[in-house]
N, C-alpha and C positions, 0 to 999 in steps of 0.2 A: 504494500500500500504506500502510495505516495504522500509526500509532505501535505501539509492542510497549510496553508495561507493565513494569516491572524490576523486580516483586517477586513471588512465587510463591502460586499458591493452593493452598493446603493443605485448605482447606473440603470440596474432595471430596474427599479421602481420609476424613478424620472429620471432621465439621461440631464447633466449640464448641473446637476448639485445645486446653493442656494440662487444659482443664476437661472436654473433649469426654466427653458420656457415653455415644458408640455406643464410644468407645474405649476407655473402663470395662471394656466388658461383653468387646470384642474379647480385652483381655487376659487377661480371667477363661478365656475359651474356650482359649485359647493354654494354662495353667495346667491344667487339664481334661484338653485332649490331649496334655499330658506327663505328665499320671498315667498316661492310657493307654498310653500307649510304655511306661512303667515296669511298667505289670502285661504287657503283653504279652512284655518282654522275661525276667519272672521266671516266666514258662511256658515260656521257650526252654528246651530244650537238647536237647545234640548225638544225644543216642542215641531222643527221641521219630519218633515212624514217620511223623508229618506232618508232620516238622521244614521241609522247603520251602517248603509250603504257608503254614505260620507265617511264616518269614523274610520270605516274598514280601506277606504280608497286612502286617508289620511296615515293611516297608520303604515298601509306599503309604502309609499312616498318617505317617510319618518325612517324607515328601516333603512333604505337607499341611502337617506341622505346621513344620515348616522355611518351606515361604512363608509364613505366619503370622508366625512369628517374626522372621523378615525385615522384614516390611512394619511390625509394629511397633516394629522397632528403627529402622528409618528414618526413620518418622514424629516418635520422639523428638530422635533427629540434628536434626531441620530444627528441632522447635521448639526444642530448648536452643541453637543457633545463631542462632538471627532475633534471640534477646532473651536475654542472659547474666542479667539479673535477674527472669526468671521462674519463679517458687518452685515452681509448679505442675511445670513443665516439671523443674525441678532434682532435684526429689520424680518425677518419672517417667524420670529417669537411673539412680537407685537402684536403683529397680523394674526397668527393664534389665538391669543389670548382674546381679540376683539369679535374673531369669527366664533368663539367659543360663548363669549356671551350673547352673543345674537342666537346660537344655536340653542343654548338653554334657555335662554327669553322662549322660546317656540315652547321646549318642554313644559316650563313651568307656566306656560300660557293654556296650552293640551290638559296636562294635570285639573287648573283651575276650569277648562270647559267639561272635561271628564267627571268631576265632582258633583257638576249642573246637571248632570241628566237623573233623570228619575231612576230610582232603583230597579221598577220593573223592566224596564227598557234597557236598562245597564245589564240585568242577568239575563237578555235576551242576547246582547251584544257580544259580549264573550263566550257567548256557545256557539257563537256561528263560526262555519267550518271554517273559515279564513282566517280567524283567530286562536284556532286549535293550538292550546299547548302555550299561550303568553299569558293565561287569564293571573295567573299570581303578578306577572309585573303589572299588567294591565290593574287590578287591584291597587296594586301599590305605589302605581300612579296617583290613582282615586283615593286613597287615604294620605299619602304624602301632602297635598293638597289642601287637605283641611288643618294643617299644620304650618299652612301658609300662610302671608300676608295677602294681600289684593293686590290680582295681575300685574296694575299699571305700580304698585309700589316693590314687586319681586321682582317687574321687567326695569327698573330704576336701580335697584343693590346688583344688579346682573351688570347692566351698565356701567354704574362706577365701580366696578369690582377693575374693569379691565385696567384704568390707570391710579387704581387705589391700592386693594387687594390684591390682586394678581402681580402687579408691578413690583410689590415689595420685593414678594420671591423671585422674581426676574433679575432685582438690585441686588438681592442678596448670590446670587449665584453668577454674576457679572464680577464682582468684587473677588468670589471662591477663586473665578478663572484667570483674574488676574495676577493672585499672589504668587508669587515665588517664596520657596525656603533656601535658605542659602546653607551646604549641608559640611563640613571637614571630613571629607576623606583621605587619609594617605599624605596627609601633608598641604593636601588639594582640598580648596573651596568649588564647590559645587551648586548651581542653582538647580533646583526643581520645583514641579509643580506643586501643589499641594495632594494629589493622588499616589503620585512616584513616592513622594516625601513618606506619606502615609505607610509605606508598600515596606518601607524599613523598619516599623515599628517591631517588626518580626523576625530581627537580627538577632544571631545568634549570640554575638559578645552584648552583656549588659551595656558595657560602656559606650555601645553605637547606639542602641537603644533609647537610653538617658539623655544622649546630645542629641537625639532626631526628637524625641520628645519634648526636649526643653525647645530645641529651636522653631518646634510647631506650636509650641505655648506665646514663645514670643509673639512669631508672624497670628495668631489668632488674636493678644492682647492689643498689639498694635491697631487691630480693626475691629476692637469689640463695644468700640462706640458707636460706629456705623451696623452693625450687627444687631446692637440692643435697642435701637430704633428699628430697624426688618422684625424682628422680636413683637417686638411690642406692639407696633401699628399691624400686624397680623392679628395679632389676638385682639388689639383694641377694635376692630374692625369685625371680628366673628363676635365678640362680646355686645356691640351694639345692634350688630342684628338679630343676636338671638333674645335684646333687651325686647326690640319691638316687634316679636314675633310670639314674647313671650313665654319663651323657654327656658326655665330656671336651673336646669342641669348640663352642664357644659359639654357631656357623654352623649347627650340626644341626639346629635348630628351624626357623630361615629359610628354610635352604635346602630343607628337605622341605615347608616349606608353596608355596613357590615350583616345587616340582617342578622342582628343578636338581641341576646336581651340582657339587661344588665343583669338579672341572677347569675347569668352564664359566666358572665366578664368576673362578678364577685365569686363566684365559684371556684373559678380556676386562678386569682390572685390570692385566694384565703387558702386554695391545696398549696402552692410554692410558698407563700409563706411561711407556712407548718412543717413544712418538707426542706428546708434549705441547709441543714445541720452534716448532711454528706458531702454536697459541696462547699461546706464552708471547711473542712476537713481535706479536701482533694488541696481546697489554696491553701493550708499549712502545709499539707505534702510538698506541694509543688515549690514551696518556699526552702523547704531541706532540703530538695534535691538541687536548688539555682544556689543553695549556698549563703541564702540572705534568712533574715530574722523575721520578715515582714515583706510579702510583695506589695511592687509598687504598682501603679494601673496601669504600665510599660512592660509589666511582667506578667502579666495574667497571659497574654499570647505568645510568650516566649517559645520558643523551641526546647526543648529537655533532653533531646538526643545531640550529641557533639560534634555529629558527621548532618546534619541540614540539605537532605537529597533535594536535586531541584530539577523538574521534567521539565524539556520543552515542549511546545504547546502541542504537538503534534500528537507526544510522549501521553502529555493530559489525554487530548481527545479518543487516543484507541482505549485509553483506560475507560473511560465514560462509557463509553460505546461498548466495552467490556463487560460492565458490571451492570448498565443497564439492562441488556439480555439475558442475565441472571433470572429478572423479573419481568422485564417485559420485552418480546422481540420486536414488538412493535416501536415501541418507545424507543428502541436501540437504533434500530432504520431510521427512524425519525431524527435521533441525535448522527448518524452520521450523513443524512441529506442536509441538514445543516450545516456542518462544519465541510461538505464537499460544495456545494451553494452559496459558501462564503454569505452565511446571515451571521457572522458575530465580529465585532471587533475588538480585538484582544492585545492589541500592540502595545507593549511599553516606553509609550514614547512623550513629551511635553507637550502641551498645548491643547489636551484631552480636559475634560472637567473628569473629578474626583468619581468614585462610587462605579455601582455597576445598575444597571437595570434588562429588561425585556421588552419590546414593544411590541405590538398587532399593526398588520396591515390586513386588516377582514376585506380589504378590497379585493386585493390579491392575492388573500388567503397564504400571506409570507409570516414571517415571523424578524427582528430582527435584536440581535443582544451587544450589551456593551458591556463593558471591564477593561481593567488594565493587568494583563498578566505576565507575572514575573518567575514563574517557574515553583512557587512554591505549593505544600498539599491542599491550602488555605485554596490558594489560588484555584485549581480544580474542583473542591469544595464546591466554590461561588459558582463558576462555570458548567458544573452538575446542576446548581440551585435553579439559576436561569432559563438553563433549558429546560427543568420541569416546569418552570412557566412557560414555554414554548410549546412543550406537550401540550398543555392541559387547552392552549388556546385554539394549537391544530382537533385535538378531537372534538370541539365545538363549531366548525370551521361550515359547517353543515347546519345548523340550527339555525332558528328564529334571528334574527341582530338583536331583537329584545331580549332573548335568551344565553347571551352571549359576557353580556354585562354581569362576572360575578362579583362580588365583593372582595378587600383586599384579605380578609385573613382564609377565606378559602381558597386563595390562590395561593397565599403562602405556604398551604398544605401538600399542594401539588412540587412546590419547590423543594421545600423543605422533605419529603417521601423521597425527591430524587438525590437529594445530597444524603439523605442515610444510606440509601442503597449503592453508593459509592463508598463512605466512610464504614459502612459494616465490612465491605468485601477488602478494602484494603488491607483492614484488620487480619481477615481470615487469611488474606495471601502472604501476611508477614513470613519473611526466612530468618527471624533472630528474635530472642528475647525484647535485647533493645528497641529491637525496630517496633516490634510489636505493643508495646509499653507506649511509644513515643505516639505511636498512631491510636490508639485508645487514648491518651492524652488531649490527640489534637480532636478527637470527639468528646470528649468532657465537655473542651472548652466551649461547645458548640451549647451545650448543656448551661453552661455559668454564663452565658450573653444572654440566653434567651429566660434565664429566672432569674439575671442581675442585673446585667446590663441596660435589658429591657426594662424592665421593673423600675431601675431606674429613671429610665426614659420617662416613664408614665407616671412616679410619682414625683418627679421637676412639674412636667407637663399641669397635672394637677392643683401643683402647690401655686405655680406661678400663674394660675388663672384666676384663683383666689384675691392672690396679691394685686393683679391686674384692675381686678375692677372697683380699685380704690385710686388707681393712677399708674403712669408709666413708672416699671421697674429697671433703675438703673444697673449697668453691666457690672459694678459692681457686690450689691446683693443677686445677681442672677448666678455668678458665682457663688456666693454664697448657698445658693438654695441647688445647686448642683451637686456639693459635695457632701451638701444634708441628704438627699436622696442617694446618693452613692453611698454613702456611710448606712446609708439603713438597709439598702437594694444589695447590700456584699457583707454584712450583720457585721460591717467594721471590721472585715478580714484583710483589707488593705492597708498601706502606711503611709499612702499617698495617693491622691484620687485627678480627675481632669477637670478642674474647673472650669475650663472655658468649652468642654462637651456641647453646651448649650448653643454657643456660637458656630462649633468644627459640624456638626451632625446635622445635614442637610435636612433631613425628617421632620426638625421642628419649625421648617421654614417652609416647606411644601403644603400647597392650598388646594390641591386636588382632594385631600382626605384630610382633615384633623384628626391629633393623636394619633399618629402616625407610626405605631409603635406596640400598643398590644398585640392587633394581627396578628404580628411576627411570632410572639410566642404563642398564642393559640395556633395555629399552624402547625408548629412545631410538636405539639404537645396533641393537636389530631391528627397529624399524621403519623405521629408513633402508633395510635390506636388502629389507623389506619395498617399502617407494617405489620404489628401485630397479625393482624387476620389476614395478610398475605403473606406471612409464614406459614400459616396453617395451612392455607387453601392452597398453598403451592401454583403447581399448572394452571388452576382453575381460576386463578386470582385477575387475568388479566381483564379479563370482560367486565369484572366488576367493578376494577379500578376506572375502565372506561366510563363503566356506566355512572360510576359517585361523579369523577368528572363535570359530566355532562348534564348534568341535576343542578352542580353548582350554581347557576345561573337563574333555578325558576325554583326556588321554596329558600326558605328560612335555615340557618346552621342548626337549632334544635331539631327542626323534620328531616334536615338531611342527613344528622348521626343515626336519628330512632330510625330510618328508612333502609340506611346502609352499613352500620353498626350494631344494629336496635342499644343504642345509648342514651342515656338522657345525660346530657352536657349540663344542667343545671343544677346537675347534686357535686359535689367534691370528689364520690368514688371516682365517678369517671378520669379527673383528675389526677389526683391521685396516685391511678394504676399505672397513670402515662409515666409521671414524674418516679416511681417504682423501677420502671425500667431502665431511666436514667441513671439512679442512683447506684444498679445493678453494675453500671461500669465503672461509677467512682469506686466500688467495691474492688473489683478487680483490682485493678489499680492501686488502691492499697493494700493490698494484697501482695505485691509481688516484691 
């Protein structure tokens, strides 16, 4: 098998990149067919005698133009990501963000006429065969709605969101792409990005560690006055809408786009907090074996092994594609049409923005991923993670468009399934004690991010919204209340925490989803349950995984455990039994 390429083609989707002029014209059309949903929607209403007929003609149009919208919003993801200083590209963010509010102005305009019709008329609506199979979004349309404000005052926060709201996180990730660290290696000063810079935290000598940490404290202190304004005026701005909207709990947004309930959410942070006492035991181990009295939050991702194997990326992908077909052959095909199709780009090189993600192009039924890889396990990890977002988006590729749209923590589940099932088999395939130790290690860790790290995340998150709607919290107490959640989210097993997390971790800056951050560990914690019953089921596992999949989309995360689990996610066992088999490795591990 030949070398695989680490950087992504974009050329077919639109030939000519942020200059592309088939892409011109794409978005003009995108523009066109939201007038239409707008005239069509101002001929709706409830008492007309072909009102069905309409909605039904409405709603195919909606769908159309929705994968539209999609594919070019993804298209701009990837270019303002390859290259932070592409003006072209920077200038067709804007244009996003503006055609995004005109696009929801539609939805939450639909919603608000949906609400209008009579209920008899409504349950005749959704059984019509044209509709077959969207009636829960279609629902959830019609209730979203009475949770609204009044059209012309929701098509008005839609509006200034674009150079309000939306802008922040536009400034805040303009700034990210700008910085340089300046790094001592060898004698030699080095500038890198803030991604690259990142990519060292995972050095094997402490001492490179400590100075790539300290020098990413500086460059984040430097700009944490422009930051605590992005900060702020993000939340000041969710806090005053949700003043006149009425919504007294700050979770209400999250949790309804996640389709949860808050027992759920309180369910599964009341099991990790009960349960944290095995990992807080792995980081004292982990602290005797690196030689120190107390890890620092520089050490928590250290390497433990003294020999630091590093694959190149080709190296990664037969592994993926390896382990994949463990469990699913189809999934494994699927990972290597990808990486032969050139959908990822994985180059380590400067002028990338930080992080990784996954995007959809439901137009062209492509998929396309970003990262920056540097050869480490971490590294493949991520690049397993992503493509089980890949997965999960291609076997809906065929469904409704309204059925398409899951929520972010059930997507996290499909990621997160395919990073274990790499991280399991590595395990198995160890040739030495150490090796094997080191690699149960680097799955711990995965374990101590997603019931500390996270947790941490979300209890910052929490605190500072509190604080918020008394006034803007200056970057100084923002620290502050960082390393009050760290200290409580790691039960103060560290001796040094990241103060300025709140600033470096893009998640609390991102406006597509508040709280940005449980997800990840619900995810992780049903996807184990998920593993779980594809160890059992073996062979037979594969169709069912399709089939949870493909569900994600049209019912609630409680009906989708009791459906394909038979679980109820709102008691602690469930919980729990996840976080049990977590613990089952920190076990080992101390153990050896």
């Amino acid at each position: 098998m030949g070398e695989y390429i680490p950087t992504w083609d974009l050329e077919s989707l639109f030939p000519g990149g942020s200059t592309s002029k088939e892409f011109k014209v794409y978005l003009e059309n995108i523009n066109e067919e939201i007038k239409v949903l707008s005239d069509q929607l101002r001929q709706l209403d409830s008492e007309r005698k072909n009102l069905v007929e309409e909605v039904v003609s409405f709603i195919r149009q909606l769908e159309q133009t929705m994968f539209h919208f999609r594919e070019a919003a993804a298209f701009i993801s990837c270019l303002s990501a390859q290259d932070v200083t592409d003006e072209h590209a920077n200038t067709l963010v804007s244009k996003r963000g503006a055609l995004s509010a005109s696009f929801q102005g539609v939805l939450t305009n639909a919603m608000q006429k949906f609400a209008a019709i009579p209920e008899e008329t409504w349950i005749e609506l959704v059984k019509r065969t044209e509709l077959a199979g969207i009636e829960f979004v279609m629902n959830e349309y019609r209730d979203t709605a009475k949770d609204l404000l009044s059209t012309e005052q929701e098509l008005l926060i839609n509006d200034l969101s674009v150079d309000g709201y939306h802008a922040w996180n536009q400034m805040y990730s303009t700034i990210v792409g700008n910085m340089k660290v300046e790094i001592e290696e060898d004698g030699e000063v080095n500038s890198y990005s803030i991604g690259q810079a990142s990519n060292k935290l995972t050095a094997e000598a402490r001492t490179t560690r400590k100075h790539v940490f300290e020098k990413l404290q500086e460059a984040w202190e430097d700009q944490s006055s422009l930051f605590a304004q992005t900060l702020n005026h993000l939340a000041g701005f969710r806090l005053q809408t949700y003043k006149h909207r009425k919504w007294e709990n700050v979770l209400k947004e999250p949790l309804k786009i996640n389709r949860m309930k808050q027992e759920t959410l309180d369910a599964m942070w009341s099991a990790i907090s009960n349960n944290k006492q095995p990992f807080v035991d792995y980081l004292h181990r982990k602290a005797e074996i690196l030689g120190v009295e107390k890890l620092s939050v520089y050490d928590v991702g250290a390497p433990i092994a003294n020999d630091v194997r590093r694959f190149s990326y080709t190296e990664g992908a037969d592994f993926i594609i390896e382990q994949f077909r463990t469990f699913s052959p189809k999934m494994a095909d699927f990972a290597q049409m990808a990486f032969e199709n050139r959908w990822i780009e994985a180059e380590d090189r400067a002028g990338k923005r930080p992080g990784g993600f996954c995007t959809s192009f439901p137009d062209s039924r492509e998929t396309r991923i970003f990262m920056t890889y540097s050869g480490t396990s971490s590294n493949i990890s991520t690049l397993a993670h992503e493509l089980g977002h890949a997965y999960h988006q291609h076997v809906m590729n065929d469904l409704h468009g309204l059925n398409q749209r899951y929520a972010m923590n059930v997507a996290e589940t499909a990621s997160t399934f395919a990073e274990m099932i790499v991280a399991d088999a590595t395990i198995g395939q160890a040739k030495t004690k150490e090796e094997k130790q080191a690699l149960l290690e680097d799955k711990i860790q995965r374990s101590v991010a997603f019931f500390m790290n996270i947790h941490a995340r979300y209890l910052f998150e929490l605190n500072f919204y509190k604080e918020r709607e008394n006034g803007f919290v200056p970057a100084a107490r923002l620290n502050e209340m960082m390393v009050e959640a760290q200290k409580e989210a790691y039960q103060d097993a560290l001796d040094e925490y990241d103060p300025y997390f709140w600033a470096s971790k893009l998640h609390f800056h991102i406006t597509t989803t508040p709280f940005y951050n449980f997800p990840y560990t619900f995810g992780y914690l049903f996807s184990l349950g998920i593993y779980a019953h594809a160890k059992e089921k073996g062979g037979n596992f594969e169709e069912e995984y399709i089939a949870l999949l493909r569900d994600t989309g049209r019912m609630s995360v409680e009906d989708l455990a009791m459906k394909h689990l038979e679980a109820d996610i709102t008691k602690e066992d469930f919980w729990e039994s996840a976080i049990r088999l977590c613990a089952r490795d920190v076990k080992e591990f101390l153990e050896r």
